[in-house]
N, C-alpha and C positions, 0 to 999 in steps of 0.2 A: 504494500500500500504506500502511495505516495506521501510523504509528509507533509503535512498539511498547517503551518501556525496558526492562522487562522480559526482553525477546527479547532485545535487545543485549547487555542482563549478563551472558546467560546466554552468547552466542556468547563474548564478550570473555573470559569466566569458561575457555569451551572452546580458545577460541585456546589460552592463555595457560598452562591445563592440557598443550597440547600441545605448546606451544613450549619448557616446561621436563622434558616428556619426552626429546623430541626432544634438551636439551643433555644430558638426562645419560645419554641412550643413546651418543652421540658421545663422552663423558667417559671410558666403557668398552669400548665399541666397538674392535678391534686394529683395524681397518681404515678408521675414523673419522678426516676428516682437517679437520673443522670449527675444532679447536681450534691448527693449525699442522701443518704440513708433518711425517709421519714418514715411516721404511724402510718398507715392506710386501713388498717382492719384486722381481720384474723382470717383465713384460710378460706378457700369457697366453701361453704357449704357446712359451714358451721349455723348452729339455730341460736345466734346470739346476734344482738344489733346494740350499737350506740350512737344515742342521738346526741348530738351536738348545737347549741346555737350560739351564734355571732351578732357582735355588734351591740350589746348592753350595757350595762343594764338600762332600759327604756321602759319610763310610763308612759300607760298605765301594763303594759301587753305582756311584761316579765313576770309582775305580780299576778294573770292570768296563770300565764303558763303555767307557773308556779301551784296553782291550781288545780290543773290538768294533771299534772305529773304526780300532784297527791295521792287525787282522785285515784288514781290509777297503782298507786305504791311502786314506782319509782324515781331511779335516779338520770340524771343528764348531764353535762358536763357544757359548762357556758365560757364562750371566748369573750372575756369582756375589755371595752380600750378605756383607755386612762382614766381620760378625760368626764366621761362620761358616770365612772368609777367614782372621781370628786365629788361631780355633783351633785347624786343620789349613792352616799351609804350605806343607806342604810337598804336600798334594795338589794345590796351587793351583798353586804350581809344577811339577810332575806334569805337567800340563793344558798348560802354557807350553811346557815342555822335550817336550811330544810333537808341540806343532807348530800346538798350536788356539789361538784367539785367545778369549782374557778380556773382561768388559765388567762395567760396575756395574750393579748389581741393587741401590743401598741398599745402607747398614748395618743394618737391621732390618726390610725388609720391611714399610712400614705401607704404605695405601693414600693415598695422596701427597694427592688430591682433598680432604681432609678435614687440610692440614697447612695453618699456617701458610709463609708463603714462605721466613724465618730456617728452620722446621726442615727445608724440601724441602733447603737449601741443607748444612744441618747431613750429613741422610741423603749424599747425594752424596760430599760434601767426605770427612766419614769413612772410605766404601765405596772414594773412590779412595786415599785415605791407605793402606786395608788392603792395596789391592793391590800400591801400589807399596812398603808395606815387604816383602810375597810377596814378589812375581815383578819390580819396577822397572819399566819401561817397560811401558805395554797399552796396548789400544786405547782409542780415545775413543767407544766406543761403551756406552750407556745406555737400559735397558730397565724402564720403571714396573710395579711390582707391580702385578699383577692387571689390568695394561694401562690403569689408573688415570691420566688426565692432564684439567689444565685449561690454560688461558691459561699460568698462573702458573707450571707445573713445568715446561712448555716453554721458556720462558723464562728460568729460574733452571739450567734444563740446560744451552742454548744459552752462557749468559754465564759457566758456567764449562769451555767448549768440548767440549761433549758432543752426539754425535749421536744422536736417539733410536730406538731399531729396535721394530719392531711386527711381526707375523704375520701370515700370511692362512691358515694350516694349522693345527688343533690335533690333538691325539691323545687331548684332554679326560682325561691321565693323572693327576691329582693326587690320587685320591681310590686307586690302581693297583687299576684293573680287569685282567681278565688281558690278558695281552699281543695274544691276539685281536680283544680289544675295540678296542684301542687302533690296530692294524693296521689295522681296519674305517673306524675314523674319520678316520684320515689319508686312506687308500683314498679315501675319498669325496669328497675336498674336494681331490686334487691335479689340476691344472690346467696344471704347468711353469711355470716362475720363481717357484714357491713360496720363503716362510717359514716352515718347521714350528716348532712350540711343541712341547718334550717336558720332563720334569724329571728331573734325574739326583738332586735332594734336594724335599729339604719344608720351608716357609719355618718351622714352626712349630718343628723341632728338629731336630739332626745323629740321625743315623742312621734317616730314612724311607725304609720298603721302596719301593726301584724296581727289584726284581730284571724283576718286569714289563715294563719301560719297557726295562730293559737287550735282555729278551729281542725285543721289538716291535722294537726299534730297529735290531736285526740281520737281522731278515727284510725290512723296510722298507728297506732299504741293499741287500740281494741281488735281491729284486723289482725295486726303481726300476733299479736298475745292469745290471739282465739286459733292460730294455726303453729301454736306451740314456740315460738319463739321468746328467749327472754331479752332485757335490757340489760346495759353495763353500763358502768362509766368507763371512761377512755384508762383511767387506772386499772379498773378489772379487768377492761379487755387484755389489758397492756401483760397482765398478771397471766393470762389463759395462753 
């Protein structure tokens, strides 16, 4: 075959195109495990799920939830940001005192991939400071906005002793479609030793409707439970 330069730039051009797809699909990818080792679940086929929400604590919808989860006698595991942590305490402790386990979500919610390393380190630092003037003691569990991670945020997680937890379930609520919607798309994607992703708030400001999310998340709990499946927290999963 004749040599061709031409061709080769073009392949090299194409590689190269695809290899920095390929990272930043991984960058945001919950299941993406390119950039270091996270949570995602336990094994297929396990009859065990853990639900998870983000973005709290938010009135009134937390204190719902909160509700639900009684109702029902379980536990859940809530990414909560900083900020938000300040504001209302006392729902953060709420969340503690009923039995569910806390983890950092950031003090503002930015998308980490696009920080310096000083401020991934800043985000973190803050978000655990909120919690422990909350509630004192939580867990060492830490979850990237928007499922955002490079090299660097693993890393700056890692060293200041946090374990990073990821999903394999969404209910694609953030935008609250109704609670059916939301039902549908969990429905489709569970598999056993799931991770669901749901939000009981909205990174952008205290008080986003998730009365939806509240509602989905009660039928979602009587379904799975009525076809033999139990709940965890991301600890006991972590533990099985």
């Amino acid at each position: 075959m004749q040599y061709n330069p031409c061709m080769l730039a073009l392949a090299l051009t194409a590689a190269s195109a695809a290899a920095a797809c390929a990272a930043g699909y991984q960058s945001m990818a919950p299941t993406g495990q390119w950039y270091g080792k996270t949570f995602i679940g336990l094994a297929r086929g396990s009859r065990s799920l853990a639900l998870t929400f983000d973005d709290g604590p938010n009135d009134p919808h937390t204190m719902r939830l909160l509700e639900v989860l009684a109702r029902h006698g379980i536990h859940a595991t809530f990414f909560l940001i900083g900020r938000y942590v300040q504001q209302r305490p006392d729902i953060a402790r709420e969340i503690v005192q009923a039995g569910h386990v806390v983890g950092n979500h950031t003090f503002t919610h930015p998308l980490l991939i696009f920080k310096r390393e000083s401020e991934i380190r800043e985000e973190l630092s803050q978000c655990r400071s909120a919690l422990q003037d909350a509630v004192g003691q939580h867990s060492n569990l830490f979850r990237p906005p928007f499922g955002g991670r490079r090299p660097a945020v693993l890393r700056v997680a890692r060293e200041l002793g946090l374990a990073p937890v990821m999903w394999n379930v969404t209910g694609y609520d953030w935008n609250a479609p109704p609670a059916e919607a939301i039902e549908r798309k969990v429905a489709k994607q569970i598999r056993g030793g799931d991770v669901i992703l749901l939000h009981d708030g909205g990174h952008k400001q205290m008080g986003a409707d998730r009365s939806n999310t509240v509602i989905a998340t009660d039928h979602l709990i009587a379904t799975y439970k009525s076809e033999g499946y139990d709940f965890l927290t991301i600890p006991q999963m972590m533990g099985r």
